[in-house]
C-alpha positions in Angstrom: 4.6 81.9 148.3 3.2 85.4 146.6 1.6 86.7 150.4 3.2 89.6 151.8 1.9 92.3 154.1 3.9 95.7 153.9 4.4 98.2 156.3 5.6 101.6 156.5 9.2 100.1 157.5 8.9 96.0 156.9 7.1 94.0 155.2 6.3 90.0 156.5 7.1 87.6 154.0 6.3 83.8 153.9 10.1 82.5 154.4 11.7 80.5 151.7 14.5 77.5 152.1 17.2 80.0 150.2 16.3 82.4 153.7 17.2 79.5 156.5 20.7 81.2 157.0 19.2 84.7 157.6 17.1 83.3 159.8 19.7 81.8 162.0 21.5 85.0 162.0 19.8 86.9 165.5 17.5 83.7 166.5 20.3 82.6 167.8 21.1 85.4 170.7 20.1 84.1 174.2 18.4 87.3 174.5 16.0 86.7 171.8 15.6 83.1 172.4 15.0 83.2 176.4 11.2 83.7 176.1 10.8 81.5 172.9 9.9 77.7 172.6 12.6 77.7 170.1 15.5 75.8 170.2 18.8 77.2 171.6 21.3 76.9 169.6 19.1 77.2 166.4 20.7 75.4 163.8 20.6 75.6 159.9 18.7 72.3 160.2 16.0 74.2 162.5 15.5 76.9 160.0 15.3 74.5 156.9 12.3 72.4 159.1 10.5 75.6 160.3 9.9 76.6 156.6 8.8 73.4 155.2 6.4 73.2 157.9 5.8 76.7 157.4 4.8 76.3 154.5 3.2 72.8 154.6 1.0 75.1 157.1 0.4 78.0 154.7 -0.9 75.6 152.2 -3.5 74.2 154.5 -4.4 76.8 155.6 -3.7 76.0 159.4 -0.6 78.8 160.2 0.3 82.0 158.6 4.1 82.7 159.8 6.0 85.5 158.3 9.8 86.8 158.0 10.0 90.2 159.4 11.9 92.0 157.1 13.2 95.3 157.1 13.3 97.8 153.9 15.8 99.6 154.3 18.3 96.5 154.3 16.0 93.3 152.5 17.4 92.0 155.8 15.0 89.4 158.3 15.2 90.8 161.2 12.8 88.6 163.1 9.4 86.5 162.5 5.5 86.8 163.4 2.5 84.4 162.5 -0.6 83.5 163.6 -0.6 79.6 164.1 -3.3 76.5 165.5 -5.7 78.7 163.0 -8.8 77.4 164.1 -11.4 78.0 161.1 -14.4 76.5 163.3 -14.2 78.8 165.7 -12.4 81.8 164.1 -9.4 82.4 166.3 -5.4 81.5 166.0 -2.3 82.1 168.1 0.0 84.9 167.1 3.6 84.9 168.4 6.7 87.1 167.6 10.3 87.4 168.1 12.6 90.7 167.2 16.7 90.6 167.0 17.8 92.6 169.8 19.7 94.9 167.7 15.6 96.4 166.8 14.3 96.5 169.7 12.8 99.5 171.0 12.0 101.3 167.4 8.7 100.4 167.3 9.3 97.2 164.8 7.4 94.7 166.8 4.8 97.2 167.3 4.6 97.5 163.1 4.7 93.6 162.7 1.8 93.1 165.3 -0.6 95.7 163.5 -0.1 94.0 159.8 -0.5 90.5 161.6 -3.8 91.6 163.9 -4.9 93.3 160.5 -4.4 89.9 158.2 -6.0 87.8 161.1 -9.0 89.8 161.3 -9.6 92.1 158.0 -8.4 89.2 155.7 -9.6 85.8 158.2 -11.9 87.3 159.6 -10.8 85.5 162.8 -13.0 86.3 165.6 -10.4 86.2 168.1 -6.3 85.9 168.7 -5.1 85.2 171.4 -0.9 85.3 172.8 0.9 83.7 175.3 3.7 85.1 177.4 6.3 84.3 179.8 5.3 86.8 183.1 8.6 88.3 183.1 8.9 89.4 179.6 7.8 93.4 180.7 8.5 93.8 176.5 6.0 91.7 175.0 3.3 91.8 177.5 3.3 95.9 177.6 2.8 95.3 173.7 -0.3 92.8 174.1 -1.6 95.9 176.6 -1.7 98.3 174.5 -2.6 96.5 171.3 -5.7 95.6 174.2 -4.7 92.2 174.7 -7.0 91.2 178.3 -5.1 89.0 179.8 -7.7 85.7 180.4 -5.3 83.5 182.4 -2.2 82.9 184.6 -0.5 79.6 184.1 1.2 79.5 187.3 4.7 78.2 187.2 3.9 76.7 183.7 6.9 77.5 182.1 10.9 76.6 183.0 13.3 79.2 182.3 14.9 78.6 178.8 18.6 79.0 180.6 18.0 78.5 184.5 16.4 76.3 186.8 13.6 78.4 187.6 9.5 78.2 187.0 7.4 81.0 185.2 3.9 81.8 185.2 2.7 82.0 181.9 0.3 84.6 181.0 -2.5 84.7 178.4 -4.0 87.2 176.6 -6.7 87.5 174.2 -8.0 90.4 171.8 -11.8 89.9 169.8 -12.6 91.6 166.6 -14.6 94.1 168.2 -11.8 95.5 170.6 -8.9 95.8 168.2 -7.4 98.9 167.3 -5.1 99.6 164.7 -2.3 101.6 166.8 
């Protein structure tokens, strides 16, 4: 697929079949994976389904997901799209995930303002919104200062990925109007 956003340090690329290994690479730390709906462990099989559907998506015009991938090494370091594109009534999903080994430099941070950009410069969505597991302090703090309100509490809607225990889930929602490239 010929999209690609590019930022100062990565650039979000449509994934191809031939990238399914690199995928697998960090997706595959509990770390990363503990506030996903991926699966754990995320198998070669995983990767090779995501991208067809990816790009089944893509085609239709439904999901824009992305490779995160970073210059300085042509190496994926993670992956944020904007999915359950609703054309109707102008708004999609966006959700994210970073290898542990970037977090902290202000990657996510890049990936989210290309993303928020496409969805609303180039879909002219009229609104995405995010979910997020409560405890996740990371993501959430993003979605704040992106300016992300947060429209709803999903108490104990979500059971932890490795543990017995119940999350609230958070959502959050940015419009057009309040978005600010940061």
């Amino acid at each position: 697929m010929p999209l690609k956003l590019e930022g100062e340090r990565i650039i979000l690329k449509i994934p191809e079949q031939k990238d399914a290994k690199k995928i697998c690479k960090y997706i595959n730390d509990k770390a990363v994976a503990r506030y996903t709906t991926l699966p754990h462990p995320y198998k070669l099989k995983h990767a090779k389904e995501w991208i067809k559907k990816v790009n089944k998506n893509f085609r239709k015009k439904t999901g824009y997901e992305f490779s995160i991938i970073l210059k300085e090494t042509d190496e994926i370091i993670g992956g944020i799209g904007l999915t359950h594109v609703d054309k109707n009534n102008k708004n999609a999903e966006v959700g994210y995930w970073l290898a542990r080994k970037y977090w902290g430099q202000g990657l996510a941070k890049e990936a989210l303002n290309l993303i928020l950009k496409f969805g609303f410069k180039t879909l002219k969505l009229h609104k995405i919104y995010a979910r997020a597991y409560c405890i996740n302090k990371r993501s959430v703090g993003l979605l704040k200062r992106f300016g992300f309100k947060l429209e709803g509490n999903f108490r104990k809607h979500l059971k932890g990925r490795f543990s017995d225990k119940w999350y609230d889930e958070l959502r959050f929602g940015l419009l057009r109007e309040e978005w600010k490239v940061i």
